[in-house]
C-alpha positions in Angstrom: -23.8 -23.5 -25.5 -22.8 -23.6 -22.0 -19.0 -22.7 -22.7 -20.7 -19.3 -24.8 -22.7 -19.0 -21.8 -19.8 -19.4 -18.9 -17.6 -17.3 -21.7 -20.5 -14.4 -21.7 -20.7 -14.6 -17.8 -17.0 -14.3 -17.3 -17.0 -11.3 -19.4 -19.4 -9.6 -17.7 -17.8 -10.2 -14.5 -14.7 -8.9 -15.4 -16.2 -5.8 -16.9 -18.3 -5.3 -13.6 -15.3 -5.8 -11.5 -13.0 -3.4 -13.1 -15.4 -0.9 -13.2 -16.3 -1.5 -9.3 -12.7 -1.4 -8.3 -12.1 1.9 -10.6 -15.6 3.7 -8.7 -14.1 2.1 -5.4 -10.7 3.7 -5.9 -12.2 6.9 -7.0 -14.1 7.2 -3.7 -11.3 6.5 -1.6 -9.4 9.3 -3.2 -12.5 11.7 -2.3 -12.2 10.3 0.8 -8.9 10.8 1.6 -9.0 14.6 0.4 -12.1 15.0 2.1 -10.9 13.1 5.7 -7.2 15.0 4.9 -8.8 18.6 4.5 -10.8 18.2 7.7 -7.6 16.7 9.4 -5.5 19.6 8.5 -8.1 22.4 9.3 -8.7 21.1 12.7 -4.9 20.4 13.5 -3.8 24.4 12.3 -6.3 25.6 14.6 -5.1 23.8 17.3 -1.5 24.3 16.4 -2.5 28.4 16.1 -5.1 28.4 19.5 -3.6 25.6 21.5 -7.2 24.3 21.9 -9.9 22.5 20.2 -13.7 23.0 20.8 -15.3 19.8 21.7 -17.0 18.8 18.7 -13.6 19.7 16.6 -11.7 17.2 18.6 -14.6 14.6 17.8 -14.3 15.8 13.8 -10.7 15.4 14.0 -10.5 11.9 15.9 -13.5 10.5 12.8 -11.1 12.4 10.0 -7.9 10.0 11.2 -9.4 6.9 11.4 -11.0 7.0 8.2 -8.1 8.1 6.1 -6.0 4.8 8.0 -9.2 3.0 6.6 -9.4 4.6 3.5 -5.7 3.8 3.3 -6.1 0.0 3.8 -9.0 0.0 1.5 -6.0 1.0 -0.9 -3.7 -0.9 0.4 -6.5 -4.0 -0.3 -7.3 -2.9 -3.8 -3.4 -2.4 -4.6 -2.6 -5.6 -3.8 -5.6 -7.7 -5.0 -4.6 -6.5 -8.5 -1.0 -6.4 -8.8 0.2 -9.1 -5.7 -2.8 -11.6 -5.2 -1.1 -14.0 -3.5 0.5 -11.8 -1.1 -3.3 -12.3 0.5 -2.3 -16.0 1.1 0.9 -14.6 3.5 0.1 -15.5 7.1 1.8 -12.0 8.5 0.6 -9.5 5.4 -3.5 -10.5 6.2 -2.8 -10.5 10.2 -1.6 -6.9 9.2 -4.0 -5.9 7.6 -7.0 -7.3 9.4 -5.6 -6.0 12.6 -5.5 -3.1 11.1 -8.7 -2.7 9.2 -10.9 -4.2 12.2 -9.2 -1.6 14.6 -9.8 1.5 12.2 -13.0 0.3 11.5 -14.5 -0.3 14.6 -13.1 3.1 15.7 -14.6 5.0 13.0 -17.9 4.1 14.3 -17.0 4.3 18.0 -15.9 8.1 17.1 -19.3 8.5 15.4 -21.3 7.5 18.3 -19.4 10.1 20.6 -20.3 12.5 17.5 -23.8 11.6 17.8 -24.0 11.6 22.2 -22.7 15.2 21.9 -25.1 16.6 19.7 -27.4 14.7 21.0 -26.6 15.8 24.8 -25.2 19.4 23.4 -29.1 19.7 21.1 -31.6 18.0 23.0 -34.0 19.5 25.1 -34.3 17.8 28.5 -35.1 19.0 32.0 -34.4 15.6 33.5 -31.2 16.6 36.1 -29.1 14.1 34.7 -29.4 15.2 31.9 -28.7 18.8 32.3 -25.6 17.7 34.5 -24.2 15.7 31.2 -24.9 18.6 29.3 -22.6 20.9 31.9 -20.2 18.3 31.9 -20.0 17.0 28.2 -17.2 19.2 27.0 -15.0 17.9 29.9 -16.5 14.5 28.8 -15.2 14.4 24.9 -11.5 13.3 25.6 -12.5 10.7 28.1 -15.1 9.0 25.8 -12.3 9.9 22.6 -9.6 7.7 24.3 -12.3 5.2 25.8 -13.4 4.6 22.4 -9.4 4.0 21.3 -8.6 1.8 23.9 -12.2 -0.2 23.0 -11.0 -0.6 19.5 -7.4 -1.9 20.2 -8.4 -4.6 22.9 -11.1 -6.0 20.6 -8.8 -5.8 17.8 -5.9 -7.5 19.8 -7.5 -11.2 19.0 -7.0 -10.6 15.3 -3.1 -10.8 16.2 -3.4 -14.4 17.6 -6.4 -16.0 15.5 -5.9 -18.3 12.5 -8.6 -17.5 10.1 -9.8 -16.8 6.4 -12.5 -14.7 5.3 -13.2 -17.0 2.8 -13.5 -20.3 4.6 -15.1 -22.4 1.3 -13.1 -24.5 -1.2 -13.6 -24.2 -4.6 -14.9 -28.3 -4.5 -16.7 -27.9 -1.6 -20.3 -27.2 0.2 -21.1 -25.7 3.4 -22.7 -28.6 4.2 -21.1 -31.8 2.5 -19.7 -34.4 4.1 -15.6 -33.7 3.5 -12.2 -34.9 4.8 -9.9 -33.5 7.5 -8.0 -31.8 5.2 -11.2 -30.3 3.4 -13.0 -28.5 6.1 -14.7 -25.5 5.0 -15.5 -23.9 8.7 -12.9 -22.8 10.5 -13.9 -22.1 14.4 -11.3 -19.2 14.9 -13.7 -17.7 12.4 -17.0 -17.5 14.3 -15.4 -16.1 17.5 -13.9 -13.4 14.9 -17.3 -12.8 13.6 -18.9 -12.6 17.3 -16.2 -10.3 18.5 -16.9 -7.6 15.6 -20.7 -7.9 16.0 -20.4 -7.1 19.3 -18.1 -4.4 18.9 -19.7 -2.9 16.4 -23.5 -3.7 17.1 -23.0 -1.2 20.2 -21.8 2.1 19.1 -24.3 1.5 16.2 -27.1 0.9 18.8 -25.8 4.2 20.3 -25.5 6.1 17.0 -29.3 4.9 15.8 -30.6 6.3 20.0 -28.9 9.7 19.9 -29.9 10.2 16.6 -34.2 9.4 17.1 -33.8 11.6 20.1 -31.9 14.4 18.1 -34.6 14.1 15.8 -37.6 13.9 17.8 -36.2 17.4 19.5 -36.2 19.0 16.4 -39.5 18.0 15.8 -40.6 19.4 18.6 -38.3 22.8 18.5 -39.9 23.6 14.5 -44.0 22.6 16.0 -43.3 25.2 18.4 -41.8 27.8 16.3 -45.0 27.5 13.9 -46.6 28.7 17.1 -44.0 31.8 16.6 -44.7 35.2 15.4 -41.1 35.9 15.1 -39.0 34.1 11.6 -39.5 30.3 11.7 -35.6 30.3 10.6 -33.7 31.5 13.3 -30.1 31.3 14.4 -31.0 28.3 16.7 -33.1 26.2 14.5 -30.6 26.9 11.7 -28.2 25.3 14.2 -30.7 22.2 15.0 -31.3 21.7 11.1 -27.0 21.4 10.5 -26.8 19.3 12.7 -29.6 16.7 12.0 -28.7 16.8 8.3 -25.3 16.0 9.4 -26.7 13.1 11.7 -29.3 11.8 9.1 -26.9 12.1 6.1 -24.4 9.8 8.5 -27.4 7.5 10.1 -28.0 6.6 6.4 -24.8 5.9 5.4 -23.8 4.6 8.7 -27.1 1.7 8.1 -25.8 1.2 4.7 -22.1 0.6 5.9 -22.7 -1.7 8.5 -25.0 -4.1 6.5 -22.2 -4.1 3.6 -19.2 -4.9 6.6 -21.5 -7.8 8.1 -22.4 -9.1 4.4 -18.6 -8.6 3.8 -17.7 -10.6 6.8 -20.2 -13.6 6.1 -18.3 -17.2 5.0 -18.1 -17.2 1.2 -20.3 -20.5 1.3 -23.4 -18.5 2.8 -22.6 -15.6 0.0 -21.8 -15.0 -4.2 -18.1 -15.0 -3.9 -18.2 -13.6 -7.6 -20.6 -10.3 -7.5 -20.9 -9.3 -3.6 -17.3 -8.4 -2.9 -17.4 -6.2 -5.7 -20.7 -4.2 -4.2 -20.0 -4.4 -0.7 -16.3 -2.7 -1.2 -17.8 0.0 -3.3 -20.1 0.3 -0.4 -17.9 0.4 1.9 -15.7 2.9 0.0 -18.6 4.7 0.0 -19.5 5.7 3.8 -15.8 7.6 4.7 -15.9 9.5 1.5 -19.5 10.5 1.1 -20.0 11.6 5.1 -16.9 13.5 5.1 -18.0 15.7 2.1 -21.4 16.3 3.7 -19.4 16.9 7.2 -17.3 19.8 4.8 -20.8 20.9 3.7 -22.6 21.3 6.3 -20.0 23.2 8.8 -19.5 26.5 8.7 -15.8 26.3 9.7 -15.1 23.6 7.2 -17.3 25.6 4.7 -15.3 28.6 5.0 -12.2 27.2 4.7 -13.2 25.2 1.6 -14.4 28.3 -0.1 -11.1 30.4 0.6 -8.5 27.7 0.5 -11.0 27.1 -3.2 -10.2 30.5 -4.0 -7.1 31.1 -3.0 -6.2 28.0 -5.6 -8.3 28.8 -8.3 -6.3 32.3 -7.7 -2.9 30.9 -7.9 -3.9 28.5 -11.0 -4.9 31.4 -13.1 -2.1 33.4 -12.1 
């Protein structure tokens, strides 16, 4: 009964992990066409003009570091199916966990600038410092853009030297069971691995979840005076405010969801199911870059417009 029962439970697993890798692979194609159409819009404009607006450069910047992600999330998937011990390769997971960590923890350094200029650029303040960041902002983007690069490759630089594996636990072993030298299941380069990315993540979160309340909060305030209004409730400007807090909500949301999944990710494999959470948090993860770069598409009207024409200009050519 208990080998028809292990039998029955291997199955199942098997079934859910195929069909988690194929929804996984999926979004990270979504992804990549989604992060690789914004990419390309932005950079002909600025091959055309010269120039990017602020909040382009910003979009552009979030597009690239997503598609390297999205591209080790392939890489990751590739190789856990056809070449699983090429994980066990000292070089090939220093690679990729360099790699990984720094496009990670730039993806959400680039969407805390994303949310400190709307927030600055949005927000209704008198305060003088304030108003002088909001004067000043524009000049402020590229600063904050290569700040945020330079953050990410100094905190990913200890990756390099560590000696470390995400799954620390032995198939014979317990977290806490007496074992030999040889059978240790914690290994100390580990933790400082896991302190370093909850600190370097943590904060542009922190900053994210800020801009985002007050982003909201103005809004709130903007609309309760507009009911006030005998002019259209819907005008140009609170069109504008409503973009861009659907943009910001949309991300907040995935952005909560994503960060959870990376810190459940990161966890030992004695303190989680080594079977069933992988699966989830990768589709997860998947999940953030695709999904915010669609709504991103959506909700701009520069992206919008070049969807629609590039859309019809295709659709065009195919019946042709």
């Amino acid at each position: 009964m208990k080998t028809l029962l292990s039998l029955l439970n291997l199955k199942m697993f098997i079934s859910f992990y195929t069909i988690g890798q194929i929804i996984s692979l999926a979004e990270i194609i979504i992804g990549i066409f989604g992060n690789g159409f914004i990419a390309v819009i932005y950079c002909i404009d600025w091959v055309k003009s010269r120039k990017l607006f602020s909040c382009d450069q910003i979009l552009t910047c979030l597009a690239m570091s997503r598609i390297l992600l999205q591209g080790i999330f392939t890489a990751d998937i590739v190789i856990n199916i056809f070449a699983p011990g090429t994980f066990h390769l000292n070089q090939v997971q220093k690679s990729l966990s360099f790699l990984w960590f720094f496009a990670n923890i730039a993806d959400l350094w680039f969407t805390a600038c994303l949310g400190i200029f709307y927030c600055v650029k949005i927000t209704i303040c008198n305060q003088p410092l304030f108003l002088r960041m909001k004067q000043k902002i524009s000049v402020m983007v590229p600063k904050l853009l290569l700040w945020s690069l330079l953050v990410s490759f100094v905190t990913s630089i200890p990756l390099i030297w560590g000696e470390y594996s995400f799954y620390l636990c032995i198939t014979t072993g317990h977290l806490f069971s007496n074992s030999t030298v040889e059978d240790k299941t914690w290994d100390v380069s580990y933790f400082y691995f896991d302190l370093l990315y909850s600190a370097a993540s943590f904060i542009p979160f922190i900053i994210f979840l800020t801009t985002s309340t007050l982003l909201i909060s103005s809004l709130w305030r903007h609309t309760r005076n507009m009911r006030c209004n005998t002019t259209s409730f819907w005008d140009p400007n609170t069109k504008a405010h409503v973009s861009a807090i659907k943009a910001l909500i949309s991300c907040l949301i995935l952005y909560i969801f994503y960060f959870v999944a990376v810190i459940v990710f990161a966890l030992p494999s004695c303190l989680t199911d080594r079977n069933w959470t992988p699966t989830i948090t990768s589709m997860v993860l998947a999940a953030y870059p695709s999904g915010h770069s669609l709504i991103l598409i959506l909700i701009n009207p520069k992206l919008k417009q070049a969807l629609a024409r590039n859309g019809f200009t295709f659709g065009l050519s195919w019946t042709l």
